[in-house]
C-alpha positions in Angstrom: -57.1 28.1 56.7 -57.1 31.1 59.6 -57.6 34.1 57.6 -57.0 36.1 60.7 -53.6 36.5 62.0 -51.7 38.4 65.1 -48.4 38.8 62.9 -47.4 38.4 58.5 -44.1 38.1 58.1 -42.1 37.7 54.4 -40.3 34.7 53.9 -38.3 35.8 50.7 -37.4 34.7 48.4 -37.2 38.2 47.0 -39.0 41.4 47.9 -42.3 40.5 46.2 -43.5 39.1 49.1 -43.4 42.4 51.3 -44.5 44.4 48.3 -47.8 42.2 49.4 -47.9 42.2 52.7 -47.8 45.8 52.5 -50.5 46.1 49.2 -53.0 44.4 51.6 -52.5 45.8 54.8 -50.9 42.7 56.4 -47.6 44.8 57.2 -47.0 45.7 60.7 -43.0 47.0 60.3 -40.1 45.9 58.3 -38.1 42.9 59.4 -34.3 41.6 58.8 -35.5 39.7 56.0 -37.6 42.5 53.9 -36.4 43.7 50.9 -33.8 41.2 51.0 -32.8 38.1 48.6 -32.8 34.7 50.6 -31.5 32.1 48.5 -31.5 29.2 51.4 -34.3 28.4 53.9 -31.6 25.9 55.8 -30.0 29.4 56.2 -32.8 31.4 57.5 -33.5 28.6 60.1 -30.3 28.9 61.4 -30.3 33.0 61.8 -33.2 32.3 63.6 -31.3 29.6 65.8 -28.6 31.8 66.5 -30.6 35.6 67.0 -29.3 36.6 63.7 -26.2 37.2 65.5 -24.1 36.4 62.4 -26.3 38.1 59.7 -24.5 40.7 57.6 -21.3 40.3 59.6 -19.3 38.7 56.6 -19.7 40.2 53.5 -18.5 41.2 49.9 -20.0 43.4 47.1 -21.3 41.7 44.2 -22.1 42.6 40.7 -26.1 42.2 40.5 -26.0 41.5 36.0 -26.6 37.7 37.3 -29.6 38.8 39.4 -32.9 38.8 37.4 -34.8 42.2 37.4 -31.7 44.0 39.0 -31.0 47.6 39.3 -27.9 49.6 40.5 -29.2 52.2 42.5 -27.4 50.6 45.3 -24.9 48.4 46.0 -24.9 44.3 46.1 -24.1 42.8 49.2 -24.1 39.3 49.9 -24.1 37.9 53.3 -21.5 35.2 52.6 -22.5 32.5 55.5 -26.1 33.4 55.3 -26.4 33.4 51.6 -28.8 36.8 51.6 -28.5 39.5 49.3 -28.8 43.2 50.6 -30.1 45.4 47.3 -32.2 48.4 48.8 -29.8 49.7 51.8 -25.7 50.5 50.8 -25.5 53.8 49.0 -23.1 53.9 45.8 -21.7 57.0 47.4 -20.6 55.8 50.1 -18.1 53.1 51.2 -19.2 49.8 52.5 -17.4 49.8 55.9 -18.6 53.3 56.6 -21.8 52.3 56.1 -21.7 48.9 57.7 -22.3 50.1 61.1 -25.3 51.7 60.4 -26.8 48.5 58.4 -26.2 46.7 61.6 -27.7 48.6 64.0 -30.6 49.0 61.6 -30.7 44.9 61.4 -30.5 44.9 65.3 -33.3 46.9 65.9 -35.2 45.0 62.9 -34.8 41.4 64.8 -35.1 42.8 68.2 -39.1 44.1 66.7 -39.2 41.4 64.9 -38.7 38.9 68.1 -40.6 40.8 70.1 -43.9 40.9 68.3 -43.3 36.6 67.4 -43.3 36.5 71.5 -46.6 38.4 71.9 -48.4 36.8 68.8 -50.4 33.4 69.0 -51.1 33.2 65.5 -48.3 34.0 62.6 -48.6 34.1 58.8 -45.4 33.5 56.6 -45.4 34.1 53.5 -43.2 33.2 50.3 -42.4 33.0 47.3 -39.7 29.9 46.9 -39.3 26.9 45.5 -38.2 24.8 47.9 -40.6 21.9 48.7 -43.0 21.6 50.9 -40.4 18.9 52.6 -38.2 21.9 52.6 -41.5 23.9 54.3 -42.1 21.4 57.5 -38.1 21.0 58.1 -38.4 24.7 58.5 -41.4 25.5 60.3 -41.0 22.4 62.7 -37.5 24.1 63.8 -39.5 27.5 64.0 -42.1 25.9 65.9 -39.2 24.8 68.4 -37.3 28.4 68.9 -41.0 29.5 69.4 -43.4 27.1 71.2 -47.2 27.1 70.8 -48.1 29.8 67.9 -50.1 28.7 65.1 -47.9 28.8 62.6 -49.2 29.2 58.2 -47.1 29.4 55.4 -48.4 30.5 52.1 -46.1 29.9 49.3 -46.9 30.8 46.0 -44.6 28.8 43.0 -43.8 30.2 39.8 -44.4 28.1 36.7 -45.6 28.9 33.4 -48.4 28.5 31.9 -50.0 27.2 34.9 -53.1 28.3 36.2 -53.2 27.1 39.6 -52.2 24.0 41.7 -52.7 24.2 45.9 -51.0 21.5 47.8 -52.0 21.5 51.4 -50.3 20.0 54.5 -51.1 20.3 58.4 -50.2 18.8 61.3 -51.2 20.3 64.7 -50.3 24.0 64.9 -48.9 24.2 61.3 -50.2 24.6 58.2 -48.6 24.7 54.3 -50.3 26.4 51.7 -48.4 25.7 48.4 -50.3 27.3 45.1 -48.1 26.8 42.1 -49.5 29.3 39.4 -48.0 31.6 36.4 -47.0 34.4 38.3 -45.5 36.4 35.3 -46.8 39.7 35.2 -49.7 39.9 32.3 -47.5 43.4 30.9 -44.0 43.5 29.1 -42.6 41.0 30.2 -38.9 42.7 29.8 -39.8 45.3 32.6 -37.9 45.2 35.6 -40.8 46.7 37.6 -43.5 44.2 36.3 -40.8 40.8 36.7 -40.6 42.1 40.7 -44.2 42.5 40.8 -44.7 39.3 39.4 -48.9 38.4 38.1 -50.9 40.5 41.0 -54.1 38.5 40.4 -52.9 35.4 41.6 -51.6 37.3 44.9 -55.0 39.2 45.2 -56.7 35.8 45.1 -55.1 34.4 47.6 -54.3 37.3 49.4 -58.0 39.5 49.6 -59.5 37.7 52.5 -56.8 37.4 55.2 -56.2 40.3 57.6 -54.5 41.3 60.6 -56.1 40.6 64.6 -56.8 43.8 66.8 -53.9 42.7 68.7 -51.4 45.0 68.0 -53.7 47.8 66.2 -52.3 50.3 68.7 -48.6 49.6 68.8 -49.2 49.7 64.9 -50.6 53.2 64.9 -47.7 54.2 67.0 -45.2 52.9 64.6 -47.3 54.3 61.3 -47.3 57.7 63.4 -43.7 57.9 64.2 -42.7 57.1 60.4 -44.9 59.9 59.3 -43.5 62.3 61.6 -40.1 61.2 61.0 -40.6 61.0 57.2 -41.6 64.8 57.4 -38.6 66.2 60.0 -35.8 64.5 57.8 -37.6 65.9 54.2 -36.7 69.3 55.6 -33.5 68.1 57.1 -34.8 68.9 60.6 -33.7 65.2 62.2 -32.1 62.3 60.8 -34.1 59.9 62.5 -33.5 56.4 63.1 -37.4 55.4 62.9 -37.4 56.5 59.4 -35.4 53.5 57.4 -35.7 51.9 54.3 
């Protein structure tokens, strides 16, 4: 496996894989998909297809009891189409088509990055936490591969199931590669936390996690970004600038 790549991106299917990404330096900014719930990879292929042209543009609120490890500090809001869940960005105090404007700008400006830095990169890590199979995988990254020609495309998918202590499945063919490890990835605490289910067992993800890092490549367009989020962070804690490089 290349344990160096230009660009790690989360493939869902829940935040747990850019609480990672970000726990071991692999994350260069936040995407369309972070901190989102992707229930389909047939749907994420097509956003792709189409720009995310459609994404978050019909919607309804949804009552999160049914999602495991839930918490209302925002709302629920399901892409309908797109089958994604948005937990972590619409404010309970304010209403949904007020706030819908901003989200998609935000979502704009998070695939326009996002596109930009898949352009410039020659190598690209995604990585997952679904249980599709690896059938599911190739369909995927084979239509990737298409929208954008000649990377060296990973996937590193790590499968729940108890009591397991660790299965890999490998595939390859050319410039793609499938890393499946089905493992117990219940967190070793209380199991009843809602904290500990989204962080899930952390020394399966340290295993498989510890030795891959990022390429020079983009180490000063990173420092820029990690700059302006700093400085932003600080004017908008003193109510000095609401500023649109500081988003959740």
């Amino acid at each position: 496996m290349n344990k160096e790549f230009d660009l790690a991106l989360s493939l869902g299917n829940n935040c747990k894989p850019t609480f990672y990404l970000k726990k071991f330096k692999l994350f260069s900014f936040a995407g369309p998909l972070d901190w989102m719930i992707t229930d389909s990879l047939n749907s994420i292929a097509a956003l792709f297809k189409e720009n995310f042209a459609t994404y978050f543009v019909n919607t309804k609120e949804i009552n999160p009891e049914h999602i495991k490890g839930s918490k209302k500090t925002h709302r629920y809001i399901r892409d309908i189409k797109n089958k994604v869940v948005s937990m972590h960005h619409f404010p309970l105090d304010i209403p949904i088509e007020k706030f819908k404007p901003r989200f998609l700008k935000l979502l704009k400006r998070r695939f326009e990055k996002m596109h930009r830095f898949i352009k410039m990169s020659e190598s690209i890590l995604f990585l997952s936490c679904r249980d599709e199979t690896i059938e599911d995988f190739k369909i995927f990254l084979k239509e990737f591969a298409n929208i954008y020609p000649g990377k060296k495309i990973t996937l590193i998918n790590i499968r729940h199931k108890a009591d397991t202590r660790g299965i890999i499945e490998k595939f390859s063919l050319k410039n793609i590669e499938i890393i499946d490890y089905t493992a117990d990835d219940t967190h070793p605490g209380d199991k009843t936390s809602e904290n500990e289910y989204w962080t899930g067992n952390i020394v399966n993800w340290e295993t498989i996690l510890s030795n891959i890092r990022l390429s020079n490549k983009f180490i000063i367009l990173r420092l820029v970004m990690k700059m302006k989020h700093v400085i932003c962070k600080f004017l908008n804690s003193y109510g000095l600038l609401r500023c649109k490089f500081y988003k959740k």
